[in-house]
Residue, then its C-alpha position, 0 to 999 in steps of 0.5 A: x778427777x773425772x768431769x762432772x755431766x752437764x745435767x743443764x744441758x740435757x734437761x734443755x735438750x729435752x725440752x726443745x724436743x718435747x716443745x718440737x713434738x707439741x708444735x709438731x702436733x699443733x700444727x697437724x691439728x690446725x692443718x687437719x681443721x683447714x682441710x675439714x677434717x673435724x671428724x677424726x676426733x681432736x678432742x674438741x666440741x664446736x657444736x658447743x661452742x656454736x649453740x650458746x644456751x642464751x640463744x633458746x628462748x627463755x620458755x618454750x612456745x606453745x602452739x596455738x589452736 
């Protein structure tokens, strides 16, 4: 009778390598932030996060002659 493959073997082998590649990535990511980087795109939108809405006044301000 022939052996049977390990299938429990294989699935957790790749998913150590598809963790490894996500880690991998995140750290590109991080260090592309610590050197400034925020321009190459990473998906991300900090003007959002820093401007909140609750910072505008709630009605604009008229001039005053």
């Amino acid at each position: 009778m022939a052996k049977k493959p390990n299938y429990d073997f294989e699935k957790r082998r790749k998913e150590l390598e598809r963790k490894q590649k996500k880690d991998a990535k995140r750290d590109e990511r991080l260090q592309r932030r610590r050197n400034g980087g925020g321009d190459e795109g990473d998906g991300t939108d900090t003007d959002a996060v820093e401007g909140d809405a609750t910072d505008a006044p709630s009605e604009p301000e008229t001039p005053t002659p």
